[in-house]
C-alpha positions in Angstrom: 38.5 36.2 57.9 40.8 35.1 55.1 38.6 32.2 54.1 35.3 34.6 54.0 37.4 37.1 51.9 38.5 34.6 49.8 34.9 33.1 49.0 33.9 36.8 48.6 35.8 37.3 45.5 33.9 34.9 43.4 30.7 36.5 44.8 32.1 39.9 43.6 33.4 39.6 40.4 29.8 37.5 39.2 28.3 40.4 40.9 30.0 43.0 38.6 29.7 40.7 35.4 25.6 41.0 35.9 26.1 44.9 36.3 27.7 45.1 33.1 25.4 42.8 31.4 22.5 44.8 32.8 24.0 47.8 31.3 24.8 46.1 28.2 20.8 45.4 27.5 20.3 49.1 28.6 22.5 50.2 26.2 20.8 48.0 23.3 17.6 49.0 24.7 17.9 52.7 23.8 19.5 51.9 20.6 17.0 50.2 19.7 14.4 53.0 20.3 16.3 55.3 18.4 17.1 53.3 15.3 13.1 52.8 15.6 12.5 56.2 16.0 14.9 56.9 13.2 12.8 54.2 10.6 9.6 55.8 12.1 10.4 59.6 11.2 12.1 58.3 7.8 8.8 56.7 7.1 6.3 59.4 8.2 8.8 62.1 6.3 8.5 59.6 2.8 5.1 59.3 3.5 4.6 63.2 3.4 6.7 63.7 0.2 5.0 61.1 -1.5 1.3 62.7 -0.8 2.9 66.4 -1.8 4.1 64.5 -4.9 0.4 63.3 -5.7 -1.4 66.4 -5.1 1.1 68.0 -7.9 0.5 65.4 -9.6 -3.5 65.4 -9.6 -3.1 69.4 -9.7 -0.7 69.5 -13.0 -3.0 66.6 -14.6 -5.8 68.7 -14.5 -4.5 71.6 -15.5 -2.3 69.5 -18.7 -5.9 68.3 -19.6 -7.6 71.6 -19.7 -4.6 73.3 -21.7 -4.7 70.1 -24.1 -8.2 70.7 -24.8 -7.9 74.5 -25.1 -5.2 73.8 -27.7 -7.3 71.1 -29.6 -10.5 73.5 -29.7 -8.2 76.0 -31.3 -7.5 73.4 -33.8 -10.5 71.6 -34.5 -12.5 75.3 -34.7 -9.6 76.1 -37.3 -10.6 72.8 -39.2 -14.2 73.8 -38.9 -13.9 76.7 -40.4 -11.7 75.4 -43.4 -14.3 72.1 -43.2 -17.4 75.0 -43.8 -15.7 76.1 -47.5 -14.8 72.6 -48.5 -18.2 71.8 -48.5 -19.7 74.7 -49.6 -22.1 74.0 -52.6 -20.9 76.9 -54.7 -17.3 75.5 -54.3 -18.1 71.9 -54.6 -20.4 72.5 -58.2 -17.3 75.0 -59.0 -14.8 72.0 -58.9 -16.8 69.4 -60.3 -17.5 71.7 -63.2 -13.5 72.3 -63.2 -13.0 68.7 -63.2 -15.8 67.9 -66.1 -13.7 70.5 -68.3 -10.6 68.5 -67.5 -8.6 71.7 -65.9 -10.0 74.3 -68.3 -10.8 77.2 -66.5 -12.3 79.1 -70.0 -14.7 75.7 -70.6 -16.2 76.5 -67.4 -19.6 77.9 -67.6 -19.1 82.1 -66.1 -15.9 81.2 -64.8 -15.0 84.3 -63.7 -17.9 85.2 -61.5 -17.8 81.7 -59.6 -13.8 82.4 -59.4 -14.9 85.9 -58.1 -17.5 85.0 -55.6 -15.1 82.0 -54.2 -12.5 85.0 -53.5 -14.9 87.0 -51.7 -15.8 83.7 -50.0 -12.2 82.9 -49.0 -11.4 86.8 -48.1 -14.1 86.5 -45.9 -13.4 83.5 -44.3 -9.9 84.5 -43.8 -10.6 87.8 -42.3 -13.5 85.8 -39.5 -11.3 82.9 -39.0 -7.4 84.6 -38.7 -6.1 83.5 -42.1 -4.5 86.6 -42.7 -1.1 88.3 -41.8 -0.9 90.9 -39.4 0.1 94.5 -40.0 3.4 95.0 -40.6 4.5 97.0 -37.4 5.7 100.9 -38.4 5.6 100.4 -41.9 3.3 102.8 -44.3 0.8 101.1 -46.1 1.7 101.3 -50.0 2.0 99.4 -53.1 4.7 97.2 -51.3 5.0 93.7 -52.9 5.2 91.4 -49.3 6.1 87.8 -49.1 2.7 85.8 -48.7 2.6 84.9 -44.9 -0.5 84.1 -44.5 -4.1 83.6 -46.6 -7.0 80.3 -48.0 -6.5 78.9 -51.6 -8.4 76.9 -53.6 -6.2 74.1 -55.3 -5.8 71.9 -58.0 -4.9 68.2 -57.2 -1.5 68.9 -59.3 -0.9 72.1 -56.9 -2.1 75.3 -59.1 -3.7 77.6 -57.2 -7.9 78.3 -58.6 -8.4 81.1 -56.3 -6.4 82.6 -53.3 -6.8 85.7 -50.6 -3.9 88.2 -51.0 -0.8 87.3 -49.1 -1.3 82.9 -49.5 2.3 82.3 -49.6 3.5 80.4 -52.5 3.8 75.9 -51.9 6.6 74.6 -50.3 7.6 71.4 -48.9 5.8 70.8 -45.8 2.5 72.2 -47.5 2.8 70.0 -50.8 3.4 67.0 -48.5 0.0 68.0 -46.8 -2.4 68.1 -49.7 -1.0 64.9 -50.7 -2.3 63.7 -47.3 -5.8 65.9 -48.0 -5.8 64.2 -51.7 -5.9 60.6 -49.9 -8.9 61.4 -48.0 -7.8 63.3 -44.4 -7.7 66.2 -42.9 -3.6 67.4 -42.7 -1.8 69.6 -40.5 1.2 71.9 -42.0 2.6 71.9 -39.0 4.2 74.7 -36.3 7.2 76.4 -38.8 9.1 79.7 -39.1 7.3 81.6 -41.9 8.8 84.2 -44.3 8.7 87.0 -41.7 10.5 84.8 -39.5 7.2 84.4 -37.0 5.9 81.2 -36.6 2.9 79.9 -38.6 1.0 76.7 -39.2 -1.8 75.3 -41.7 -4.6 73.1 -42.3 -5.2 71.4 -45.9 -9.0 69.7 -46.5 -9.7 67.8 -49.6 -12.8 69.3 -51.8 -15.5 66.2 -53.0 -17.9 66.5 -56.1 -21.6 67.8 -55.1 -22.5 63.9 -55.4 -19.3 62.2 -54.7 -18.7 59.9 -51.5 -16.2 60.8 -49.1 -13.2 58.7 -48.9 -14.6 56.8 -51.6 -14.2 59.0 -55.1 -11.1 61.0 -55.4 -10.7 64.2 -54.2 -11.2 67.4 -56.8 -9.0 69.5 -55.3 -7.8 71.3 -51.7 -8.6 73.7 -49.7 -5.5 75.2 -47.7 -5.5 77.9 -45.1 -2.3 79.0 -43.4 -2.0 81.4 -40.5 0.5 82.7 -37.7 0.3 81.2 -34.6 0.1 84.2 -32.3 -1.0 85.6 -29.4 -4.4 83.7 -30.1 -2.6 80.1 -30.0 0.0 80.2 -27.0 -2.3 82.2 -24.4 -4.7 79.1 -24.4 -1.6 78.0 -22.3 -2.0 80.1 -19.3 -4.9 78.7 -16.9 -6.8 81.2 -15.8 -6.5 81.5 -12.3 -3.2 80.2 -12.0 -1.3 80.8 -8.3 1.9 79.6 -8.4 4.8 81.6 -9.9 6.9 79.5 -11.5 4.5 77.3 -13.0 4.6 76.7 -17.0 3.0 75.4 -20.0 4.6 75.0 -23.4 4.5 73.0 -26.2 7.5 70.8 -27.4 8.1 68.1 -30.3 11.1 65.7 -31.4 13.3 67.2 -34.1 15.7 64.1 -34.9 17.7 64.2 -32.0 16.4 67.2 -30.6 13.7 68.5 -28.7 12.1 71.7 -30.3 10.0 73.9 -27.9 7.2 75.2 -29.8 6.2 78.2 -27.9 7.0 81.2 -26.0 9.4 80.1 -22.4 9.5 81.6 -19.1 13.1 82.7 -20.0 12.0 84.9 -22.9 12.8 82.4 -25.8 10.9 83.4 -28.6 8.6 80.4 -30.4 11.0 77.7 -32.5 14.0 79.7 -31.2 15.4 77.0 -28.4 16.0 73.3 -28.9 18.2 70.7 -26.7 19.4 67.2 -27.2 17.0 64.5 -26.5 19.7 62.8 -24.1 20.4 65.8 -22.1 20.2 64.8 -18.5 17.3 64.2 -16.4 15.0 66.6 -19.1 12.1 67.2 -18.5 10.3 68.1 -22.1 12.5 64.6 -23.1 11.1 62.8 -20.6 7.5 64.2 -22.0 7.9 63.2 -25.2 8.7 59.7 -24.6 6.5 59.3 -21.6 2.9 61.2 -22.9 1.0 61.4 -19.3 3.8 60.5 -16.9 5.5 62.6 -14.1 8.7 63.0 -12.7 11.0 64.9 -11.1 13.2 66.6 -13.9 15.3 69.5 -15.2 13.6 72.0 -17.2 15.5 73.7 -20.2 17.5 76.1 -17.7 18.8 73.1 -15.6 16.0 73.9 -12.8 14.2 71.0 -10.5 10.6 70.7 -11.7 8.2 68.7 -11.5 6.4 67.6 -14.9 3.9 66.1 -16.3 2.4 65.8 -20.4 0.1 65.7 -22.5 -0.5 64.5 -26.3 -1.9 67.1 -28.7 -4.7 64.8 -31.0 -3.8 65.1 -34.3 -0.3 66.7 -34.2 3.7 65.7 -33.2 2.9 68.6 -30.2 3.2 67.3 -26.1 1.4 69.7 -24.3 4.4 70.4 -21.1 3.5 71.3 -17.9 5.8 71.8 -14.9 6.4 73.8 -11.8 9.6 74.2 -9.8 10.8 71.6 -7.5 11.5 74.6 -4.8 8.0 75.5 -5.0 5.9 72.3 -4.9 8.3 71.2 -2.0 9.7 73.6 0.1 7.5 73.3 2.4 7.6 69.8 2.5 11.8 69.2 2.7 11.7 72.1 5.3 9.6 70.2 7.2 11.9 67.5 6.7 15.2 69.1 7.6 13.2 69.9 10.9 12.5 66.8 11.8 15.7 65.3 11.2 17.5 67.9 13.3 15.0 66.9 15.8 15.9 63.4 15.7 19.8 64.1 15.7 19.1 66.0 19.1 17.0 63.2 20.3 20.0 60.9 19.3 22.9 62.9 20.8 21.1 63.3 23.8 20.5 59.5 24.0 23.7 58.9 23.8 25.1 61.3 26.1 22.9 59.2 28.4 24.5 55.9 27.1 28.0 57.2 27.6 27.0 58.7 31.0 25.4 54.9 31.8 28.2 52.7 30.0 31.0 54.6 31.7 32.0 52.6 34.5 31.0 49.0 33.1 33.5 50.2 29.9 36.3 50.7 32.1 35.7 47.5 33.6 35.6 45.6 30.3 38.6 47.6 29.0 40.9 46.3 31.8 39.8 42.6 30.9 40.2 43.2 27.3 43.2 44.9 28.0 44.5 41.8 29.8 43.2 39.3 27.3 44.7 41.5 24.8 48.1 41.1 26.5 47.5 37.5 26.8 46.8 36.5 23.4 49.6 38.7 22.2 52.0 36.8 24.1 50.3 33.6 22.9 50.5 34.8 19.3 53.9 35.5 19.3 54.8 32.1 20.9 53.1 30.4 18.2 55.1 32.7 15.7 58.4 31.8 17.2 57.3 28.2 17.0 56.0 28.7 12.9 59.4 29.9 12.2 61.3 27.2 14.1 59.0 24.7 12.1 60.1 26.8 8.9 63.5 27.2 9.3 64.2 23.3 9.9 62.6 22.5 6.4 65.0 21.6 3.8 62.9 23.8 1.3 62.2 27.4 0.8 58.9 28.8 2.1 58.0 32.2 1.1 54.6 34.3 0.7 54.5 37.0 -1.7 51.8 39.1 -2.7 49.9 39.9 -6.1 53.0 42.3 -7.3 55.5 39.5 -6.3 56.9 41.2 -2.8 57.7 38.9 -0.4 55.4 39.0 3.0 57.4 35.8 4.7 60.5 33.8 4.5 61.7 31.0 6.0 65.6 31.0 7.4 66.4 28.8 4.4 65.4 30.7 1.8 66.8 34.2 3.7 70.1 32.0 3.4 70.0 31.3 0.1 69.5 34.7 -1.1 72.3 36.6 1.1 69.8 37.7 3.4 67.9 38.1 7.0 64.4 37.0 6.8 63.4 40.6 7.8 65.1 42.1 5.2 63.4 40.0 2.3 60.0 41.6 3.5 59.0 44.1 1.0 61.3 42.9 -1.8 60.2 42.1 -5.2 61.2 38.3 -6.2 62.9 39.6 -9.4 65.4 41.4 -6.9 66.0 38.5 -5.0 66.5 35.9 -7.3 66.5 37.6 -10.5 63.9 38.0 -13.4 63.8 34.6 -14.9 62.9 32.6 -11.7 60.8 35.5 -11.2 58.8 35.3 -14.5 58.4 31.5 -14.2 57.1 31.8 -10.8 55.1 34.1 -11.0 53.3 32.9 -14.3 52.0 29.9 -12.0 51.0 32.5 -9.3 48.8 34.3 -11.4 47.3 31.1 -12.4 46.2 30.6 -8.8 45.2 33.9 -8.2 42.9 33.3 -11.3 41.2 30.1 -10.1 42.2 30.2 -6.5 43.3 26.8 -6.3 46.7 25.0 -5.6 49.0 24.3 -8.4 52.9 22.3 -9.3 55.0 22.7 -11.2 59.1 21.2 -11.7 61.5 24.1 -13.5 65.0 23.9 -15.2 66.7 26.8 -14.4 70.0 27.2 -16.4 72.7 28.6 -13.7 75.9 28.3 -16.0 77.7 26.0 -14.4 74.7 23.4 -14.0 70.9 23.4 -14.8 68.9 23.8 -11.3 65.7 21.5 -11.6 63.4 23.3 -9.1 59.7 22.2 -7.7 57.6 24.7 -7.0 54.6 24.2 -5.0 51.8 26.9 -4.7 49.0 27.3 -2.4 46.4 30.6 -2.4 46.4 32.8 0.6 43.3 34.7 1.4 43.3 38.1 2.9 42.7 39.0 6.2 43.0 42.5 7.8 46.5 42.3 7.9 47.7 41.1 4.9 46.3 41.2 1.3 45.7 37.8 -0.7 49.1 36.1 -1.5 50.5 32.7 -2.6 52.5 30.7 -0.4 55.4 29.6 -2.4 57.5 25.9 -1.2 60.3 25.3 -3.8 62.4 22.0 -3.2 65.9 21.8 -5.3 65.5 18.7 -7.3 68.8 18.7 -9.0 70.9 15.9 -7.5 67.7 13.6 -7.8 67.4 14.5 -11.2 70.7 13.8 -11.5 70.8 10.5 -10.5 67.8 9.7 -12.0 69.0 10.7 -15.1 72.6 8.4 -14.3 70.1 5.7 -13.5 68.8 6.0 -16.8 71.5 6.2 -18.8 73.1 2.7 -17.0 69.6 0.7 -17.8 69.4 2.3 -21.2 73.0 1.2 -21.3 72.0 -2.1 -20.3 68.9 -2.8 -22.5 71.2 -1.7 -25.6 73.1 -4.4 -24.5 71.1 -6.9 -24.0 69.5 -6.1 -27.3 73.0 -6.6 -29.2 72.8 -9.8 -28.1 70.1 -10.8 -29.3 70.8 -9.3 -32.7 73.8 -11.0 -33.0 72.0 -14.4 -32.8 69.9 -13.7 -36.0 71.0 -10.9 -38.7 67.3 -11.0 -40.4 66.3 -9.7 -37.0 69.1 -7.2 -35.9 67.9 -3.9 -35.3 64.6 -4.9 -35.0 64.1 -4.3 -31.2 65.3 -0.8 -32.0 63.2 -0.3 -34.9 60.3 -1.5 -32.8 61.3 1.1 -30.0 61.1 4.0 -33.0 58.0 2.9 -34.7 56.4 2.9 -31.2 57.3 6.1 -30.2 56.4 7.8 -33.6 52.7 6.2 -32.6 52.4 6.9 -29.4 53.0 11.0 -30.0 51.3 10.8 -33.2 48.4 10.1 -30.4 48.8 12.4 -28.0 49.9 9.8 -25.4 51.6 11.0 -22.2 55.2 10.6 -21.1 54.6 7.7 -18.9 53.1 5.7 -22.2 56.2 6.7 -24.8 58.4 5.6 -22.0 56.8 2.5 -21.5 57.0 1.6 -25.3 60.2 2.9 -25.5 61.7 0.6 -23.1 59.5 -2.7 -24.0 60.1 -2.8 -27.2 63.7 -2.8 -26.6 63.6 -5.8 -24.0 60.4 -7.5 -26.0 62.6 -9.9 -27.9 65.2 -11.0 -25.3 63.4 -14.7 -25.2 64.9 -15.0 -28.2 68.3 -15.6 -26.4 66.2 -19.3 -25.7 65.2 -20.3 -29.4 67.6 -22.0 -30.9 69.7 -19.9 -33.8 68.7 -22.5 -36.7 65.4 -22.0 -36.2 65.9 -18.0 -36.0 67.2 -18.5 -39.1 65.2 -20.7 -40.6 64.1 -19.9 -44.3 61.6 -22.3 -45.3 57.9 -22.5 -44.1 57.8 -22.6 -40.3 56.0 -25.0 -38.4 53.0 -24.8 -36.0 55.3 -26.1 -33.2 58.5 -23.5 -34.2 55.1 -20.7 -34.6 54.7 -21.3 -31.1 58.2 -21.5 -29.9 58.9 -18.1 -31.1 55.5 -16.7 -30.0 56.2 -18.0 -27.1 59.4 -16.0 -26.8 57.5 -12.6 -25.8 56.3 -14.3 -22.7 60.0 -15.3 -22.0 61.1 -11.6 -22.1 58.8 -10.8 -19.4 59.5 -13.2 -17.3 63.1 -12.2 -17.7 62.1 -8.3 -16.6 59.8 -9.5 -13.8 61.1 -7.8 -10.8 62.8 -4.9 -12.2 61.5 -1.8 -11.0 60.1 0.4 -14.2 58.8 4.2 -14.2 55.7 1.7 -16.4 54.0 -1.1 -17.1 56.9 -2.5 -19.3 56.3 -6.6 -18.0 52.7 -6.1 -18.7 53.2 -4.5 -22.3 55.6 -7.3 -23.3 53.2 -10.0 -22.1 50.4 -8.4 -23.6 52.2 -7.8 -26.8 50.3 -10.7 -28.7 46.7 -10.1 -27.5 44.3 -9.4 -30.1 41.6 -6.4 -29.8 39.3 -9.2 -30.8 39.6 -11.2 -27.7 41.7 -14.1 -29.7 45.2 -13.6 -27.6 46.6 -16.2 -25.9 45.5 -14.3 -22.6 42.0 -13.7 -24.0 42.4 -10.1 -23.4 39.9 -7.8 -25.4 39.3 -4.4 -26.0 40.1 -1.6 -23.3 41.0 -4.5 -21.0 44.5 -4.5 -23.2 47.4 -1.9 -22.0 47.6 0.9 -24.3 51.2 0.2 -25.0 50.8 -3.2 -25.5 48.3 -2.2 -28.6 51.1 0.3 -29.9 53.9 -2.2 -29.9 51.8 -4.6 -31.1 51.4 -2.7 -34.3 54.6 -1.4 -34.3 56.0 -5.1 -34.1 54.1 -6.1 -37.1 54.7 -3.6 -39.0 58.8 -3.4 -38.6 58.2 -7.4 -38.9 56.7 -6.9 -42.6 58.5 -4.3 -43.5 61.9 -6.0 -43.1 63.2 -8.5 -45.2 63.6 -11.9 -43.7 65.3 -15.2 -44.2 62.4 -17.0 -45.9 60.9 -13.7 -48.3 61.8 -10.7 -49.0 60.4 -7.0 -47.3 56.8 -6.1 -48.4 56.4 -2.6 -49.6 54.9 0.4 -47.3 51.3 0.1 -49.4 50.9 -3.7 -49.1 51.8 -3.3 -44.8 49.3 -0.1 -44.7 46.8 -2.5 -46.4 47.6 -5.8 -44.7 47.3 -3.4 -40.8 43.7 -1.5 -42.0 42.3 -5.1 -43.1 43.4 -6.5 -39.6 42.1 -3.2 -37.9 39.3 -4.1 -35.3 39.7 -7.6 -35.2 43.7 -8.3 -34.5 44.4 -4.7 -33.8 43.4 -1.3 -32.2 42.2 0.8 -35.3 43.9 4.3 -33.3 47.2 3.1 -33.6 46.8 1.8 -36.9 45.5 5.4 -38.0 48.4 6.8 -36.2 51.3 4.7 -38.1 49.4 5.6 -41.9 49.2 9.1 -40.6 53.1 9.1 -40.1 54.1 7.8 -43.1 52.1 9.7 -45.2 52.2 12.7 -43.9 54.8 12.8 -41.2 57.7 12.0 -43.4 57.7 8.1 -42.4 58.6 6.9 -45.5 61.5 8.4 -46.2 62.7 7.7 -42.5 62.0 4.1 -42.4 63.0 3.3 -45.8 66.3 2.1 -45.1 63.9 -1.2 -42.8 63.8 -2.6 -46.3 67.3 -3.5 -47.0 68.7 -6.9 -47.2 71.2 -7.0 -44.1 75.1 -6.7 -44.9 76.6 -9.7 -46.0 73.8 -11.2 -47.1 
């Protein structure tokens, strides 16, 4: 019995695993079909909207065209009617006559009964076609001088009127500009403008040909102008006849700078010319008309209402023909139909997953037990390996911290805590300037700002002055990235370097020490040559930073050209000072002397390559050394003290001649450029002393040693 209970376990527990997976792919099962029947109804509800949105759209077109063509045939029969007198014969012979007389009205054969039957012609024509001013409303008629508002005249190309109905207002701006226009050949519109009475008007000027002159061809002999209100007449070929909807509209618009001027009556009572509105008002509809001519949207008509619009261009005018009803209108149906169906689907959803909880219920109890225990589990794991992080921590001889973007600390290792007076805990939430003051704190976090910019590691050693000593600190940092838990940070591992500094610095000082001394002796052995090791090592240097070369380079040349000439200790003194012409043999004795120095500095541990520079001290950039070492292939502080040597060589005075001056050496080391010598370091010493001051401070290289 034990065994089969045992054995049974197994059995049960992969038993309950497929339950839960079974209800598991039930669960995604329904979730699927409602997220599918959530895309479905989204679709079929866009779908809807978008064929509402092109029936309004077909249904505003047509009515846009038919009010666009209502407006032009109001136009064109305007024209028409002005076209008819412009080419009347009587008028035509009238101004060619006119014109033959050169603007002489009393040359003209029966002037007055032309000019009078051309007034009757133009009264009559004004009184058919509208070119005349309406009754003044509740005034008595009377001999009442008016402001012109309205009328036909005939006109000379210079502007005087020949013959004009009663009331033709007097020339202004816009109508001047317009038989200028008429003069070149075209038919002008003085367009939609506040007259005199304050009511808008408009006008049409024609240009008047000779009985046998060519349109477009001869000059015009004068215009005909005719300017009328636009009333009543104009602005109810808006309205479509039939029209259902109720908060449909039609109006005319045009730009105005940055403005949009509405032209004719609106819906809200706005009287023609009398509203305008920035052209970058939001979402606007008669904006969006004017620079879209036939498009359609879904806008915001002058009184901030949704609409939906659509435009027209007027032919032969600035006007867009505006058309638009209100969004409420065109969709309410539609969106109601909408909000239906998506409460429908949220029912459909809750009840689904009513059904999923009801379903899911006993396998999630199940599954919250285990999770429960793996929880527990991995917690007790996790704080293990915490422990075990902070024991790894705490034995470092560093300081490990993490801090944040604003510099608060997130971790610390026992160390660090130590160092600062206090518990790891309490360092959590601190800023570093509070811990180990601002200066550290700047310094520190300059570089962790640096690795928050590029997100890569970075080093850097600091000198930190404490008073008593100055702290040289190593501070290593490494980017953090976030997790839920903790934002992006910089994990901080500073190592006090101050007692190796320290003794590197003693270590220094005891071979500098050293070198100086083994340089004296040398110097003592030949007073032509004293100082010249030195003077070596200070040329060198000047080079080398005149080049940009690194610290491991001006160290290097430094110390070899200090130790370059201890072979000398091997040549005998009389041939150091020897001051007659020098043998081939002695040449090589004391060329030979260079290779002697680093054999006598082979084995001693230099930061550089100071055996290498000494040895190579004599190659040529050529390829004639006696190493046959060319080019690149020679160190770079070998090149340096190479020049450096030559020059302090030439510049000094010497048993056997006396020093050269500073010209003659910067011509003999730029005639030996690229052939015995690297031109860069040549450049380098010229540079110095003609700009750097190198003269003055090497000038003292030319004097005779003391005693001498």
């Amino acid at each position: 019995m034990a065994e089969q209970a045992t054995e049974s376990a197994p059995l049960g527990e992969a038993g309950t695993r497929r339950v839960n997976w079974m209800v598991a792919a039930a669960g995604i099962g329904l979730l699927a079909i409602a997220v599918i029947g959530v895309v479905l109804s989204v679709r079929y509800v866009d779908s809807e909207r978008e064929r509402a949105l092109q029936e309004w759209q077909v249904r505003l077109g047509i009515v846009a065209d038919s009010r666009t063509a209502a407006v032009q045939d109001w136009l064109e029969a305007h024209v028409a009617a002005l076209r008819d007198l412009a080419e009347n014969a009587s008028l035509q012979l009238y101004m060619s006559e006119l014109a033959q007389a050169e603007g002489r009205r009393e040359n003209v054969a029966d002037e007055a009964a032309q000019a009078g039957y051309l007034r009757n012609l133009l009264v009559a024509t004004a009184n058919r076609t509208g070119f005349t001013a309406p009754p003044p409303a509740g005034e008595v008629a009377a001999n009442v001088n008016r402001a012109g508002q309205a009328g036909i005249a005939l006109l000379e190309p210079g502007g005087r009127p020949l013959v004009a109905t009663p009331g033709m207002p007097p020339l202004n701006k816009p109508m001047r500009a317009a038989m200028a226009r008429a003069l070149a050949g075209e038919a002008a519109l003085i367009d939609l403008h506040a007259g005199p009475t304050g009511l808008p008007a408009l006008g049409f000027a024609l240009p008047v040909y000779g009985v046998q002159d060519e349109p477009g061809e001869d000059p015009g002999l004068g215009v005909v102008m005719g300017v009328r209100p636009a009333g009543a007449d104009l602005f109810a070929r808006l309205r479509q006849p039939g029209d259902t909807t109720t908060t449909s509209q039609t109006y005319l618009v045009r730009e105005a700078g940055n403005t949009v001027e509405y032209l004719s009556p609106l819906a809200d009572g706005s009287a023609p010319l009398k509203h305008r509105l920035a052209k970058d008002t939001a979402n606007l509809a008669a904006a969006f008309a004017l620079r879209v001519p036939g498009g359609f949207a879904l806008r915001q008509d002058y009184g901030g209402t949704g609409v939906l619009v659509t435009s027209r261009p007027v032919a032969g005018t600035p006007w867009t023909l505006v058309r638009t009803v209100s969004q409420e209108e065109a969709l309410g149906a539609t969106d109601a139909r909408l909000r239906t169906i998506l409460l429908v689907l949220i029912l459909s959803i809750v009840g689904v997953a009513i059904a999923m909880i009801a379903v899911w219920r006993h396998g999630t109890s199940l599954r919250a037990a285990e999770a429960a225990e793996r929880h527990r589990i991995a917690a007790e794991r996790m704080t293990n390996l915490s422990r075990f992080l902070r024991v790894v921590t705490d034995s470092q001889p560093t300081h490990i911290v993490a801090v944040d973007e604003a510099g608060q600390y997130h971790f610390s290792n026992g160390r660090a805590a130590r160092a600062a007076g206090l518990a790891p805990e309490d360092m959590l939430g601190k800023t570093m300037a509070s811990v180990i003051g601002p200066v550290r704190a700047r310094a520190l976090d300059r570089i962790n700002r640096q690795v928050f910019a590029t997100d890569q590691p970075a080093e850097q050693v600091h000198e930190f002055d404490d008073g008593d000593e100055v702290k040289v600190i190593r501070s290593s940092h490494v980017p953090l990235k976030a997790d839920r838990d903790h934002p992006r940070g910089v994990l901080m591992v500073l190592d006090d370097l101050t007692e190796l500094t320290r003794e590197r610095r003693r270590n220094e000082r005891m071979l500098r020490q050293l070198i100086d001394t083994l340089v004296s002796v040398v110097d003592r052995r030949d007073p032509f040559s004293a100082h010249h090791s030195t003077r070596v090592a200070e040329v060198a240097t000047a080079i080398a930073r005149e080049m940009g070369a690194d610290d491991g380079v001006i160290r290097t040349v430094d110390i070899a050209a200090s130790l370059m000439n201890l072979g000398k200790i091997f040549v005998p003194t009389d041939l150091l000072t020897k001051s007659g012409d020098l043998s081939d043999e002695e040449r090589a004795i004391l060329a030979g002397a260079y290779g002697v120095s680093a054999d006598l500095v082979r084995g001693v541990a230099f930061e550089g390559p100071v055996e290498d520079a000494i040895r190579q001290i004599n190659e040529t950039w050529d390829g004639g050394g006696p190493l046959g070492l060319a080019g690149a292939d020679i160190l770079p502080a070998a090149r340096i003290l190479s020049v450096a040597n030559t020059f302090v060589g030439m510049i000094s005075p010497r048993a056997y001649r006396e020093a050269l001056t500073f010209e003659a050496v910067s011509a003999n080391l730029l005639a030996a450029a690229d052939s015995r010598f690297d031109r860069r370091p040549v450049s380098a010493l010229i540079n110095v002393l003609d700009n750097r001051g190198g003269r003055e401070t090497w000038a003292h290289y030319r004097d005779a040693p003391a005693g001498d």
